[in-house]
MARTIBA-251285 format. One record per residue (C-alpha): residue number from 1; residue in one letter; chain; x, y, z. Coordinates in nm, 3 decimals. Example, Ala and Ser with C-alpha at 12.3 -4.5 7.8 and 13.67 -1.06 7.14 Angstrom:
2
[1 A A [1.230 -0.450 0.780]] [2 S A [1.367 -0.106 0.714]] 
//
This chain:
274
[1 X A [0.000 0.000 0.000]] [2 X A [0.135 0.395 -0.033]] [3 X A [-0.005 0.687 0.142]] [4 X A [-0.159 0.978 -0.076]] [5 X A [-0.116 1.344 -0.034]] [6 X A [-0.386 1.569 -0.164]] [7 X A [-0.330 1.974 -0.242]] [8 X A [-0.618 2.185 -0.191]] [9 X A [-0.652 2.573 -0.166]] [10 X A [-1.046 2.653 -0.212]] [11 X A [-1.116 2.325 -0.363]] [12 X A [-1.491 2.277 -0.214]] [13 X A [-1.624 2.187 -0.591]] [14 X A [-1.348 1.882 -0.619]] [15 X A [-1.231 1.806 -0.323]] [16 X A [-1.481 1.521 -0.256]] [17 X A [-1.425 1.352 -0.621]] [18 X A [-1.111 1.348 -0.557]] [19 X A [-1.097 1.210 -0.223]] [20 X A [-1.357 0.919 -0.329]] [21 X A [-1.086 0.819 -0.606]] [22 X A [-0.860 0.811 -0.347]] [23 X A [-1.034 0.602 -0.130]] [24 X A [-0.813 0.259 -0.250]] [25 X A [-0.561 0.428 0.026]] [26 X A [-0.631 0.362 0.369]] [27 X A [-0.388 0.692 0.431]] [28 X A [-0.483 0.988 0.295]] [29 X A [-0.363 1.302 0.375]] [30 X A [-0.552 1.634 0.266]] [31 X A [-0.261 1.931 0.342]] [32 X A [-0.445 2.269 0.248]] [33 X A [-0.331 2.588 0.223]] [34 X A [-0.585 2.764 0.451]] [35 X A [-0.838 2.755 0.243]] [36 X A [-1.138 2.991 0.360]] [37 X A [-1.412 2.790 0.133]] [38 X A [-1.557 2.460 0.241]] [39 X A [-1.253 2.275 0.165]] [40 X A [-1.181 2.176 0.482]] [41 X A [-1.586 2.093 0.591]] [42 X A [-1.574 1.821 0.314]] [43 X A [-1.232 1.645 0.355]] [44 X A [-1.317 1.593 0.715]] [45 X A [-1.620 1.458 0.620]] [46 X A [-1.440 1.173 0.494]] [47 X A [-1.156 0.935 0.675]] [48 X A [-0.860 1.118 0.594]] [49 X A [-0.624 1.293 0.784]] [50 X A [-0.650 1.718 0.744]] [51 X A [-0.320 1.938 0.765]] [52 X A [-0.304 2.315 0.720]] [53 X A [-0.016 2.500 0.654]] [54 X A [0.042 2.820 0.463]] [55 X A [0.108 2.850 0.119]] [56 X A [0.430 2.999 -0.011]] [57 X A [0.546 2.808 -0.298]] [58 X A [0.455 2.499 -0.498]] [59 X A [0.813 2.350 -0.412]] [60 X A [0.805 2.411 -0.089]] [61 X A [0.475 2.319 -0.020]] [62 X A [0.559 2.023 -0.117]] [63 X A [0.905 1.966 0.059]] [64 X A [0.735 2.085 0.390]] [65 X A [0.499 1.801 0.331]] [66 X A [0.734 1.519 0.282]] [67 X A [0.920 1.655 0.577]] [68 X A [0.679 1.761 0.830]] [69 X A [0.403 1.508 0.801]] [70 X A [0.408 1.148 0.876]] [71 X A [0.283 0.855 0.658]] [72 X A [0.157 0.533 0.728]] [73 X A [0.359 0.354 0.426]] [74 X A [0.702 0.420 0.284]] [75 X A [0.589 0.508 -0.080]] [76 X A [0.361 0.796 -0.077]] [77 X A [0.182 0.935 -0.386]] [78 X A [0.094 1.348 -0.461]] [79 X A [-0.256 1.433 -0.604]] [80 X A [-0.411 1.780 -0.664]] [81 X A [-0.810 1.851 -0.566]] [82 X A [-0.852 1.900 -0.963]] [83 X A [-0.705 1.502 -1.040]] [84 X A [-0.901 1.161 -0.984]] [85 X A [-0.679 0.877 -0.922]] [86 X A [-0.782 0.554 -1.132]] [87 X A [-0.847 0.205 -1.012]] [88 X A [-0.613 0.081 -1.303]] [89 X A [-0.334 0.367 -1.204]] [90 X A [-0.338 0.224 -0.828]] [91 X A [-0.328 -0.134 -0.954]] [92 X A [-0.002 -0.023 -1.125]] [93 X A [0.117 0.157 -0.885]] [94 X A [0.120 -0.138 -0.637]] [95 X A [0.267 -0.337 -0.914]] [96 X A [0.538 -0.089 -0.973]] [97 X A [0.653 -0.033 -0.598]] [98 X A [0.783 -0.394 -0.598]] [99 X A [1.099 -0.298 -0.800]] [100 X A [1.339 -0.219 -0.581]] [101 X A [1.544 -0.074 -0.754]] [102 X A [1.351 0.262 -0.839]] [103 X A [1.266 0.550 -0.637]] [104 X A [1.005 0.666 -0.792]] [105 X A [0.756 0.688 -1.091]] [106 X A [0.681 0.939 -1.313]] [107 X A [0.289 0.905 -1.464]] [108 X A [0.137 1.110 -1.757]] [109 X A [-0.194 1.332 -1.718]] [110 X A [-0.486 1.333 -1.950]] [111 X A [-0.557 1.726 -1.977]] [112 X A [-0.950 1.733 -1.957]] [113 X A [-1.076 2.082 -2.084]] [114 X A [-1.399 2.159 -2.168]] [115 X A [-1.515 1.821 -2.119]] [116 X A [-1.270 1.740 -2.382]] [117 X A [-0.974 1.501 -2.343]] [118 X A [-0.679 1.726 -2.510]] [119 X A [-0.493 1.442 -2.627]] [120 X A [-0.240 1.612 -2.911]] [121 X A [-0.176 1.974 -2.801]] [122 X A [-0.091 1.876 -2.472]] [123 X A [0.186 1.707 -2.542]] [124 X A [0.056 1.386 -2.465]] [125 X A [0.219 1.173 -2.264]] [126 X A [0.365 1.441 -2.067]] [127 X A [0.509 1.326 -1.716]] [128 X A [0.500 1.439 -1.353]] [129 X A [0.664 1.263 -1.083]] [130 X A [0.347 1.140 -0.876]] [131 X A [0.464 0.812 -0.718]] [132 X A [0.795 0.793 -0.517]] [133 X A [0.972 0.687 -0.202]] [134 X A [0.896 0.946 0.047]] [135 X A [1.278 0.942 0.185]] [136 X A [1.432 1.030 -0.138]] [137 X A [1.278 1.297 -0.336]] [138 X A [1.172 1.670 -0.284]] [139 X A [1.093 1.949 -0.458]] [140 X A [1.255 2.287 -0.615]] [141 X A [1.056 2.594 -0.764]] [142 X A [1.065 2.659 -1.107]] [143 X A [0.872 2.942 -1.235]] [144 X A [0.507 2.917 -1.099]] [145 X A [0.536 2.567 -1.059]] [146 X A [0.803 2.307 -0.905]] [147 X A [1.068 2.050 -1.009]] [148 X A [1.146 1.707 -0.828]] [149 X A [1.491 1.599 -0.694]] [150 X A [1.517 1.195 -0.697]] [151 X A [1.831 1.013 -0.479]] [152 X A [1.845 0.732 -0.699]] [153 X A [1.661 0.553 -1.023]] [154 X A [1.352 0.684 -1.185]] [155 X A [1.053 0.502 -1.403]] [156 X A [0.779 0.571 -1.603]] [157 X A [0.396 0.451 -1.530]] [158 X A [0.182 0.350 -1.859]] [159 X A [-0.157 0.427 -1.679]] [160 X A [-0.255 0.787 -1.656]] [161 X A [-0.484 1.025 -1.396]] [162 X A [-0.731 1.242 -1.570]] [163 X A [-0.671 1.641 -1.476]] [164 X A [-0.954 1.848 -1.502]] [165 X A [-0.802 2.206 -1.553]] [166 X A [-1.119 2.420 -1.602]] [167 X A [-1.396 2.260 -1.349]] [168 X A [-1.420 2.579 -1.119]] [169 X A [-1.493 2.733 -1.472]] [170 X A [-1.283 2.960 -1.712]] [171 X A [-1.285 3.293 -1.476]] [172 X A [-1.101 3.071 -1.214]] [173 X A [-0.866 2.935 -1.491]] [174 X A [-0.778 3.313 -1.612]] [175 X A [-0.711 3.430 -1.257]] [176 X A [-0.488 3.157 -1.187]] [177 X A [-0.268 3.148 -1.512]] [178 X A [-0.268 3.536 -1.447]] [179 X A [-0.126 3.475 -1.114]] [180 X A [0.076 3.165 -1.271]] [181 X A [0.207 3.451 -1.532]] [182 X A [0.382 3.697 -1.264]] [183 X A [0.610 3.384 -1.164]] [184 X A [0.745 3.265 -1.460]] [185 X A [0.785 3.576 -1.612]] [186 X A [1.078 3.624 -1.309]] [187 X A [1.189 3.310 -1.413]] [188 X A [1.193 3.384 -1.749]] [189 X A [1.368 3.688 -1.685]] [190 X A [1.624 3.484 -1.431]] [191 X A [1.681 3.219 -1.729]] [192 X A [1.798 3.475 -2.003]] [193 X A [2.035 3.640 -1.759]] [194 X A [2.175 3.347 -1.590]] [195 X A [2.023 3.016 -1.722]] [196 X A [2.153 2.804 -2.052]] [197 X A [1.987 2.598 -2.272]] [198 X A [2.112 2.224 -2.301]] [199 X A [2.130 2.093 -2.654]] [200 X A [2.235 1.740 -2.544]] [201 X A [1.902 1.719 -2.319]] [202 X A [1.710 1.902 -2.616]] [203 X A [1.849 1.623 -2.857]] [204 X A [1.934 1.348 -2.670]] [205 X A [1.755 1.363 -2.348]] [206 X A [1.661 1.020 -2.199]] [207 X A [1.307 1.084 -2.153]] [208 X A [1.021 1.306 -2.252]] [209 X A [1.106 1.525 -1.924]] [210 X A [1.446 1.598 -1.991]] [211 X A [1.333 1.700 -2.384]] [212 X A [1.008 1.883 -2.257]] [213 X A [1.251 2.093 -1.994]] [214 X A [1.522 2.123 -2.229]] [215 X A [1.299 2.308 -2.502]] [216 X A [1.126 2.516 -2.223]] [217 X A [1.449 2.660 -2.180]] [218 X A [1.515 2.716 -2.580]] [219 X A [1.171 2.849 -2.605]] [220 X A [1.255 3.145 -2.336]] [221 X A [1.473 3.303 -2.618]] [222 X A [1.291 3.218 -2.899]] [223 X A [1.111 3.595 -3.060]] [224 X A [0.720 3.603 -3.128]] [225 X A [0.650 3.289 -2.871]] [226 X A [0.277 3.319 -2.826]] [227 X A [0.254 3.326 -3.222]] [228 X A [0.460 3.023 -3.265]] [229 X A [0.306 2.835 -2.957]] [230 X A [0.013 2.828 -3.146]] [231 X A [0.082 2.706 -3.453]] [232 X A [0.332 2.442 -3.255]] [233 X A [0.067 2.369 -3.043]] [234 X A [-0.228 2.370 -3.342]] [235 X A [-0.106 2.299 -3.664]] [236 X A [0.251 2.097 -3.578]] [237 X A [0.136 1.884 -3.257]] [238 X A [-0.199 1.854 -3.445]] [239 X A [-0.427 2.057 -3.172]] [240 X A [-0.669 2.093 -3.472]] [241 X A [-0.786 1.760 -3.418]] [242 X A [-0.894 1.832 -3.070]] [243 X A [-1.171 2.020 -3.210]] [244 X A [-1.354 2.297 -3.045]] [245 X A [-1.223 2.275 -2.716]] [246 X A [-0.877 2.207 -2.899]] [247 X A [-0.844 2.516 -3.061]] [248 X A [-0.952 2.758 -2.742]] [249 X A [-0.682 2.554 -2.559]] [250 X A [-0.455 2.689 -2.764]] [251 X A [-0.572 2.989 -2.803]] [252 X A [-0.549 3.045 -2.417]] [253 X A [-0.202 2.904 -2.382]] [254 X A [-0.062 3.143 -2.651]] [255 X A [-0.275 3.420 -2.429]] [256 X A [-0.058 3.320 -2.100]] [257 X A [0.290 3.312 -2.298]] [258 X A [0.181 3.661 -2.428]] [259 X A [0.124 3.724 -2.024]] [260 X A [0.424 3.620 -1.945]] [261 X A [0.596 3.834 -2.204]] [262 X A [0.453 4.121 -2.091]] [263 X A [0.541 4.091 -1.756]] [264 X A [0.913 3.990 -1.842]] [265 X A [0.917 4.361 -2.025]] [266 X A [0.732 4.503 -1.672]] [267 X A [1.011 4.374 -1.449]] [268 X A [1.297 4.482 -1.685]] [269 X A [1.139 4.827 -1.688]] [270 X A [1.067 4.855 -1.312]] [271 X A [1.470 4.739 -1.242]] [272 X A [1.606 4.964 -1.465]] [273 X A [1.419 5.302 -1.336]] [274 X A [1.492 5.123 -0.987]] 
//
């Protein structure tokens, strides 16, 4: 069995889906970032364990977690209010903890968006590290979101969890890439100055993280990105076959890298009249 951490801030409209896929686990841990909804009403409302602590970043949210708070099993999994967990994924995941010889498991998401599975412009599979030894990884920051640190050998999971990125609706999805935007445009901004791009993780990277993280980097210095996100995401990763739901997809994700452009020019302004 593994324990299974679950991120909330104002989650009351998914907290209790997500706990009921959950529910294979007979430790569950719901760590919220004082959340002044309902969020916290609901989760104890099932048998899990609640822990509040404040938000400050996604990484070290997440390190504070593996740190602070004890688990019943050895091999913990991390899900967000806004994932289900799948009775197939935990069937794998059980399977997969025998190897001793790994430390932990990346698994691909299926990016649900207006009811929509956005299986090409997604970059489908793309990876997170989800399932891992609690002992031997934690987390960085990297731009508004966070990077893992594994002590020893990682794999990959074929099953994947179903994300559903809009379900408190698009105004909640615009506020939080706008929020989202502010961070990695000072990571953007920390990249070009200090940051390099690696070609041999671009080319030859070992997995589709190393690749995906490798052009991130390139991307920061390519001109005109929300123009060419689009037509990489639409035309060249084939986004036009998601159909309706596809195309605003894209749309919005050239919107944010626009954002995040924006911003990148704010900062540079504000330091040099500073």
């Amino acid at each position: 069995m593994f324990s299974i951490y679950i991120l909330t801030y104002n989650e009351e409209i998914d907290i209790a889906a997500c706990i009921e896929s959950a529910l294979l686990s007979d430790d569950i841990i719901v760590v919220d970032s004082l959340s002044t909804d309902r969020t916290v009403d609901i989760a104890q409302g099932y048998p899990v364990r609640v822990v509040q602590h404040a938000f400050e970043t996604h990484g070290k949210q997440r390190t504070w977690m593996l740190q602070s708070i004890d688990t019943k099993y050895e091999w913990v999994y991390i899900l967000e209010a806004d994932e289900r967990m799948t009775p197939e994924l935990f069937a794998e995941c059980l399977q997969a903890m025998q190897n001793e010889e790994i430390s932990g498991y990346y698994v691909a998401e299926q990016v649900i968006f207006m009811n929509t599975w956005i299986r090409h412009s997604t970059q489908y599979p793309r990876y997170q590290m989800r399932l891992f030894r609690k002992n031997q990884v934690w987390f960085t920051d990297y731009g508004h979101t966070e990077r893992e640190v594994c002590e020893g050998k990682t794999g990959f999971l074929k099953e994947t969890y179903p994300h559903y990125t809009n379900s408190k609706g698009l105004s909640r999805w615009i506020d939080k890439h706008n929020r989202y935007s502010s961070d990695e445009a000072a990571e953007t901004l920390r990249q070009l100055e200090k940051g390099t791009v690696s070609w041999r993780e671009l080319v030859f990277g070992r997995s589709e993280v190393e690749r995906r993280r490798a052009l991130k980097d390139l991307s920061l210095r390519v001109p005109f990105r929300p123009l060419l996100r689009f037509i990489y995401m639409y035309f060249f990763l084939l986004g036009i076959l998601d159909g309706r739901a596809g195309f605003a997809w894209c749309t919005l994700q050239a919107f944010y890298e626009y954002l995040i452009l924006l911003k990148v020019w704010e900062l540079k302004n504000d330091k040099n009249q500073a």
